[in-house]
C-alpha positions in Angstrom: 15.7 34.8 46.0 12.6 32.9 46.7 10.8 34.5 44.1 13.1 33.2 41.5 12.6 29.4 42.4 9.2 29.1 41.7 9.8 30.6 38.5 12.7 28.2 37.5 10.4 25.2 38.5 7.5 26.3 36.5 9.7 26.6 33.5 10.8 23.2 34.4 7.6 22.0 34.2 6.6 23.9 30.8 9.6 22.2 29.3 8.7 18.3 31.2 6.3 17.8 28.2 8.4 19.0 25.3 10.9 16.4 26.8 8.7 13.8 27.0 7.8 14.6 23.4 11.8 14.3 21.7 12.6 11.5 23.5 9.3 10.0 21.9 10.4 11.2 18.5 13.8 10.2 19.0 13.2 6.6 20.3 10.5 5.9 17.0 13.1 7.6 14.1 15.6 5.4 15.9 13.1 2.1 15.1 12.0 3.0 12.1 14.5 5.1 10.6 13.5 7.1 7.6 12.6 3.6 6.0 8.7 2.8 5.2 9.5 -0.2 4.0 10.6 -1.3 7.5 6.9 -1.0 9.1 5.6 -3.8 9.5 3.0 -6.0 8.4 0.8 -8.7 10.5 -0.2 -10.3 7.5 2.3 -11.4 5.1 3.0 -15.1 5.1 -1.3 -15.2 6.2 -4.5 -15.5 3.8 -6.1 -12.4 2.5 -8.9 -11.2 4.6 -12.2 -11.9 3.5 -13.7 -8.8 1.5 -15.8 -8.5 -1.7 -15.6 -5.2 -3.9 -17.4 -4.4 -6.1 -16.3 -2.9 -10.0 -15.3 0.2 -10.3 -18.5 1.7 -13.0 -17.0 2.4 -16.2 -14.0 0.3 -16.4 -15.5 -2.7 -18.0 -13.3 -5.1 -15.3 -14.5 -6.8 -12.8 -14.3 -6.2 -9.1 -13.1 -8.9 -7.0 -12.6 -10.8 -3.9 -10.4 -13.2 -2.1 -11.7 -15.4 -3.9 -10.2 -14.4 -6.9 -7.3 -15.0 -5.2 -7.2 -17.9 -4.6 -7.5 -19.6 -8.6 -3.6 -20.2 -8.6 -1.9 -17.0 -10.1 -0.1 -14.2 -8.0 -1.4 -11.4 -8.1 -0.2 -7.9 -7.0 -3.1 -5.9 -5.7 -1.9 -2.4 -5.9 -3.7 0.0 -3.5 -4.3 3.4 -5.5 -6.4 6.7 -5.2 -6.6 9.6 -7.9 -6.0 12.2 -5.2 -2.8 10.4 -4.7 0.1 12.2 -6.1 3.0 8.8 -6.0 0.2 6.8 -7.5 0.8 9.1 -10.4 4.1 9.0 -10.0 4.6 4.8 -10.0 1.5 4.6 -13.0 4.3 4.5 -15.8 5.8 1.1 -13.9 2.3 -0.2 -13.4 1.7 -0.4 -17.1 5.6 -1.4 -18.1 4.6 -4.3 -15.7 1.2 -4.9 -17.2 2.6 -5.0 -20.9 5.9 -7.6 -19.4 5.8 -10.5 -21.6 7.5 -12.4 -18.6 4.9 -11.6 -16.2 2.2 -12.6 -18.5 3.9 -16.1 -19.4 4.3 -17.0 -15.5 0.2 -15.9 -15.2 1.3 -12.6 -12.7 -1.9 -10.6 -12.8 -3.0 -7.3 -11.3 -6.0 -6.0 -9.6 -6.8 -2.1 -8.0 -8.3 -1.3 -4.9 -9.6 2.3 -5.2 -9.0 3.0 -1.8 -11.3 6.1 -0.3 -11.7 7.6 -3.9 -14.8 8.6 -5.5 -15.3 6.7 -9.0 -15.9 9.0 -11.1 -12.5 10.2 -10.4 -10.8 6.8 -9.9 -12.3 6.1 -13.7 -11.2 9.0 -15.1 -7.8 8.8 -13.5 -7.2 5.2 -15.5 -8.7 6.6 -18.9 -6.0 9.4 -18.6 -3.0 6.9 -17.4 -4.3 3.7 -18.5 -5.1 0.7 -16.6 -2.8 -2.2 -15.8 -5.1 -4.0 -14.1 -7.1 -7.1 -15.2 -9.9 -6.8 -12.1 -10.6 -3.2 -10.1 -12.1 -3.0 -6.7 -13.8 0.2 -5.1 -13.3 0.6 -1.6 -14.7 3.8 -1.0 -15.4 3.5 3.0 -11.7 2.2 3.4 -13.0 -0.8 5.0 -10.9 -3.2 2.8 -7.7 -1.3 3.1 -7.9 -1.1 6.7 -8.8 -4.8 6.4 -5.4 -5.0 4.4 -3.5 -3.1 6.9 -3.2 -0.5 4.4 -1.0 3.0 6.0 -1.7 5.1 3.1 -1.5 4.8 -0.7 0.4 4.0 -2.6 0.9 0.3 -1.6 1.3 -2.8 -3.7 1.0 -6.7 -2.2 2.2 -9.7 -3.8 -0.6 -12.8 -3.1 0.7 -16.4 -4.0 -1.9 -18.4 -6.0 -3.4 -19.9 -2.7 -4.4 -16.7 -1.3 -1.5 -16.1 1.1 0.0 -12.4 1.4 3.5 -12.8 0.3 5.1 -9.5 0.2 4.0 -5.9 1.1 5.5 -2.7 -0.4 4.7 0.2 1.7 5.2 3.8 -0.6 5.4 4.5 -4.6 7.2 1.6 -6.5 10.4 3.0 -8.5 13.1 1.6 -11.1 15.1 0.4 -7.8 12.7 -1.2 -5.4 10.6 -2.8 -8.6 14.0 -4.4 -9.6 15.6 -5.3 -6.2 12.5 -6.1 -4.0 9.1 -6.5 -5.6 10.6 -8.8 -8.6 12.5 -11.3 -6.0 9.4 -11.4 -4.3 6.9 -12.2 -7.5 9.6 -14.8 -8.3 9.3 -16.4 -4.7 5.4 -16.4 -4.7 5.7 -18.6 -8.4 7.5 -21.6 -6.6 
């Protein structure tokens, strides 16, 4: 009989761990739910951080800075990577968005970070796809999107004309979220 409690207590203790571990999982699903868009972000309704990037070669667009976002149009700076499989995936609405006659009367303009990509690809991913932007960025340290507050890529950011992060979309932008959240929130960042 006393060989058999030592036994139970070591199990216990193999299993203390694996515990400690679901109640971990359980407590951040039950915060965050299954909902990205729920993360939060430190810097919406603050000023852009300070960065410069430079152009991405071959694209024949400028880079640009927060600088450039400042000059009084909102701007979406969509964070995208070739490697990035929903980057392909939201391209289609990037360019339906570029081409809006709307969006271009009310002065909404896009810029690309190429977040952690190399250019060559980055390049050759917008000749394929197309670009919707009017100025492209390379961040290919990741210093910018970590700057940004970036999780991962896709991600798209509405800035009002003064610079201010209005709105942060966290994943691939579809039909649903373009018309129910990011489109509000453009509207918003005009007034």
């Amino acid at each position: 009989m006393s060989g058999s409690a030592p036994s139970a207590r070591r199990i216990l203790l193999a299993l203390l761990p694996l515990a400690a571990f679901l109640t971990l999982a359980l407590l951040f699903y039950e915060r965050l739910g299954s909902d990205s868009q729920r993360l939060p972000s430190a810097l919406v309704g603050r000023a852009a951080p300070t960065f410069s990037l430079p152009p991405l070669e071959g694209s024949n667009l400028p880079g640009f800075s927060d600088a450039d976002l400042k000059r009084g149009s909102v701007t979406l700076v969509n964070v995208f990577a070739s490697w990035c499989v929903p980057c392909r995936d939201e391209h289609p609405l990037l360019m339906a968005m570029a081409a809006d006659e709307t969006l271009k009367t009310l002065g909404v303009r896009m810029a690309g970070l190429s977040y952690k990509d190399d250019p060559a690809n980055a390049a050759r991913f917008l000749r394929e796809l197309g670009s919707p932007y009017a100025m492209i960025g390379v961040d290919r340290s990741g210093r910018a999107g970590v700057d940004w507050g970036v999780y991962g890529v896709p991600e798209t950011f509405v800035v009002r004309g003064d610079g201010t992060i209005a709105y942060k979309h966290i994943g691939p932008l579809t039909q649903a979220n373009l018309r129910e959240k990011l489109m509000p929130e453009i509207l918003k960042a005009l007034r």
